[in-house]
BADRENDREN-68449 format. One record per atom (N, C-alpha, C, O): x, y, z. Coordinates in steps of 0.001 Angstrom, whole numbers, padded with zeros to 6 digits, always signed. Each point is the difference from the previous one (the first is absolute). Example, Ala and Ser with C-alpha at 12.3 -4.5 7.8 and 13.67 -1.06 7.14 Angstrom:
<pts>
+013190-005690+007800 -000890+001190+000000 +000900+001200+000000 +001036-000019+000665 -001386+001069-001385 +000820+001190+000060 -000770+001090+000730 +000509+001108+000169 
</pts>
This chain:
<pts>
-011642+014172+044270 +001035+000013-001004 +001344+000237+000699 +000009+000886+000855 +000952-001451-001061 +001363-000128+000119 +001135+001185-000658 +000473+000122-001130 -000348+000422+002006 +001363+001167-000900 +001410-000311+000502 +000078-000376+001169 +000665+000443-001639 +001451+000508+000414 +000215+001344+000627 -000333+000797-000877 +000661-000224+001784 +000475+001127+000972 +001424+000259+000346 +000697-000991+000215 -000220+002039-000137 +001340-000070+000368 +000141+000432+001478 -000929+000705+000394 +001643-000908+000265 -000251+000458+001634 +001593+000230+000743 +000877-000836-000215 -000660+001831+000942 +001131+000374+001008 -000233-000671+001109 -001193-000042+000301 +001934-000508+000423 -000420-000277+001082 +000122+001795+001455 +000527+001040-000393 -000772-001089+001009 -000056+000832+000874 +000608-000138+001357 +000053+000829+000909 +000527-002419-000986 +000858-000505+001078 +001540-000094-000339 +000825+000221+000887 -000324-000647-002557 +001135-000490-000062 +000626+000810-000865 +001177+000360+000026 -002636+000106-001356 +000608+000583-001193 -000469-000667-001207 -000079+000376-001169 -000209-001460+001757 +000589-000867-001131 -001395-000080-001507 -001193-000299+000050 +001724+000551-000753 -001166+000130-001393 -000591-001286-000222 +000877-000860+000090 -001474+000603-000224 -000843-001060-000355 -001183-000211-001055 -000648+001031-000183 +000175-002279-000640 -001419+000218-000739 -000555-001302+000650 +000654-001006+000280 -002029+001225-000088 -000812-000534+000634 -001452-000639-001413 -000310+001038-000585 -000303-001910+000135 -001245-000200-000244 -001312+000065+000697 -000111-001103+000535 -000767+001697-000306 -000970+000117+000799 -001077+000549-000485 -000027+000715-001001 -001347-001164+002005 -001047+000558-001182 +000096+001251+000704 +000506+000351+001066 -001423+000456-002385 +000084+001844+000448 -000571+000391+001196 +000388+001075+000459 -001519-001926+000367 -000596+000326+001078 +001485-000062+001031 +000135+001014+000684 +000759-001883-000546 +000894-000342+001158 +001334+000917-000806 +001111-000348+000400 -001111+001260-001278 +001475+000128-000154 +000650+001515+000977 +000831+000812-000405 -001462-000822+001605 +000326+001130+001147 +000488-000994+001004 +000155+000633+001045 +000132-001766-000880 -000370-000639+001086 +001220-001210-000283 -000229-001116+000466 +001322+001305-001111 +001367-000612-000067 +000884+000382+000294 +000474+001126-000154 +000149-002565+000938 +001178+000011+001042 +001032-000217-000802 -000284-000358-001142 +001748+000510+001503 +001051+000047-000427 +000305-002023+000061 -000466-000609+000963 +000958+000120-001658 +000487-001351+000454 +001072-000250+000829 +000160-001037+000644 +000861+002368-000672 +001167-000086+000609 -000125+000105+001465 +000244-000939+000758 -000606+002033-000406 +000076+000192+001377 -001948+000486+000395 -000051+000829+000909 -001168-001188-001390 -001095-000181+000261 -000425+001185-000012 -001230-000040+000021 +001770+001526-000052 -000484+001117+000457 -001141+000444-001371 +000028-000571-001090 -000906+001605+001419 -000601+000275-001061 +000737+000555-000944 +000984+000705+000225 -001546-001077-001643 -000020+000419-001501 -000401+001175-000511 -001211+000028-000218 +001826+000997-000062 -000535+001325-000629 +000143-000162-001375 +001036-000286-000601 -002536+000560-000019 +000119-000081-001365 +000229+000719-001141 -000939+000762-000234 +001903-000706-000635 +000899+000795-000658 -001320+000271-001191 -001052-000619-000163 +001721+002003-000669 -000732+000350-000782 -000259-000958-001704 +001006-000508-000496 -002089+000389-000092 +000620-001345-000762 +000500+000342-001318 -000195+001139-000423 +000901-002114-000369 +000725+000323-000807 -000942+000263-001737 -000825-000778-000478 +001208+001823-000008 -000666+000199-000909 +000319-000869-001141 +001199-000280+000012 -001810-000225-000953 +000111-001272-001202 -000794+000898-000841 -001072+000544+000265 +001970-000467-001595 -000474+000511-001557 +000107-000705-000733 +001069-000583-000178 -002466+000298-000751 +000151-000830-001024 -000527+000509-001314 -001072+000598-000088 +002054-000916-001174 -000402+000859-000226 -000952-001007-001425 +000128+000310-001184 -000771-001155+001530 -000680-001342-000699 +000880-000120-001330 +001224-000133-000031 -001849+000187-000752 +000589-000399-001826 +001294+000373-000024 +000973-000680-000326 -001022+001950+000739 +001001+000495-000055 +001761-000630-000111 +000897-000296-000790 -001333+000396+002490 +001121-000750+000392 +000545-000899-000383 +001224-000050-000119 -002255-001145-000247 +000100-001137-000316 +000736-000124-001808 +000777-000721-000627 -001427+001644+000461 +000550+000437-002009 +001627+000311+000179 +000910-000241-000793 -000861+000867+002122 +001328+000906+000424 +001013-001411-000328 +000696-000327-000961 -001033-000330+002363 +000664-001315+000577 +000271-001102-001578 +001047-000609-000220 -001802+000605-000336 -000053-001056-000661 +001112+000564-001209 +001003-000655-000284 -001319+001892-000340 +000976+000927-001244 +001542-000029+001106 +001047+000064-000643 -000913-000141+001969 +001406+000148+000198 +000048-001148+000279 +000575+000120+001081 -000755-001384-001221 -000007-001491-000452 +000532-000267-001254 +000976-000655-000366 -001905+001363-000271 +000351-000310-001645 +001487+000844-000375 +000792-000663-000669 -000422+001866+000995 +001170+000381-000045 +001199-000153+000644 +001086+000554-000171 -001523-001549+001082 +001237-000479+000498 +000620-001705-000993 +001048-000508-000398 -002482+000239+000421 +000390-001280-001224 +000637+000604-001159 +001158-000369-000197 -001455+000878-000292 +000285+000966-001323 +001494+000149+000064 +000800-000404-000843 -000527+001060+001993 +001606+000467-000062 +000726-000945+000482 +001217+000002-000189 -001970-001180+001046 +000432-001470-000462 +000870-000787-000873 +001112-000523+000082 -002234+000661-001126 +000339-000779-001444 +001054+001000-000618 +000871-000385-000779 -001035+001907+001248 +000672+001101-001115 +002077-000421+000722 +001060+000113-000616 -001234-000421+001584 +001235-000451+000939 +000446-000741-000562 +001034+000223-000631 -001663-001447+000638 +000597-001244-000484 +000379-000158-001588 +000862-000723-000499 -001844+001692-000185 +000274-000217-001247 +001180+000913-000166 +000930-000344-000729 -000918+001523+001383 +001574+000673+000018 +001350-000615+000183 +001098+000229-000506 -001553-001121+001433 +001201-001106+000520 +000777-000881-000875 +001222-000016-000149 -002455-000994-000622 +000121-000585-001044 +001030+000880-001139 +001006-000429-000566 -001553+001607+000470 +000617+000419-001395 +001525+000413+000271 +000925-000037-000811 -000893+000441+002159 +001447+000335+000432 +001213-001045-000079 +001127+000236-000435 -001665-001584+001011 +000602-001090+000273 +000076-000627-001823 +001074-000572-000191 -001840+000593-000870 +000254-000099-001082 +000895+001127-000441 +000760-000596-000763 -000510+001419+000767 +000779+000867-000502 +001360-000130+000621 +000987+000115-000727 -000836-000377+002186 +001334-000395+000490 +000303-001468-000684 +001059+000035-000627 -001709-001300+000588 +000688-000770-000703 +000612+000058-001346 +000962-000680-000356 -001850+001893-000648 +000315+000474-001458 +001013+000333+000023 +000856-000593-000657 -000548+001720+001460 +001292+000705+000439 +001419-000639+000477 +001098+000340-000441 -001385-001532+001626 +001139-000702+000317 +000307-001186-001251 +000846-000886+000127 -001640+001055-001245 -000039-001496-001007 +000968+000738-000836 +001127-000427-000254 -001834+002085-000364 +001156+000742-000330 +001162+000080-000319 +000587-000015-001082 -000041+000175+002959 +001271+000876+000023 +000325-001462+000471 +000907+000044+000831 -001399-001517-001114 +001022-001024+000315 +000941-000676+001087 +000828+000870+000270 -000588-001883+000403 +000845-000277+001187 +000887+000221+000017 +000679-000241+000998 
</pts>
């Protein structure tokens, strides 16, 4: 199986991510300057299933929402300035 790894090099510095299967992921070189790869600690990922996804999707829907609530504000403003300039006349 194939993972992603993150790795320092130990020659240049330089950070790097590597794919490799889990048996070989001690055993990567830097691309830059060839020296060995020290492998960084890995990054933690939270999910939080339904959840999230309920999360993501409701701040979807409220951004549409205040969308339409925008535009329809707009509308009523821009009608009320023409009422107003029809009004008070050229």
């Amino acid at each position: 199986m194939y993972r992603f790894y993150d790795y320092a090099c130990e020659g240049c510095g330089e950070r790097f991510e590597a794919m490799v299967r889990m048996e070989d992921r001690d055993g990567v070189n830097c691309a830059t300057c060839g020296a060995r790869g020290r492998r960084l600690a890995p990054r933690i990922s939270l999910s939080l299933g339904a959840y999230s996804r309920k999360t993501l999707w409701d701040a979807k829907q409220d951004a549409n929402l205040a969308r339409e609530q925008d535009h329809a504000f707009a509308k009523e403003q821009a009608k009320g300035e023409a009422e107003f300039f029809e009004a008070i006349g050229p």
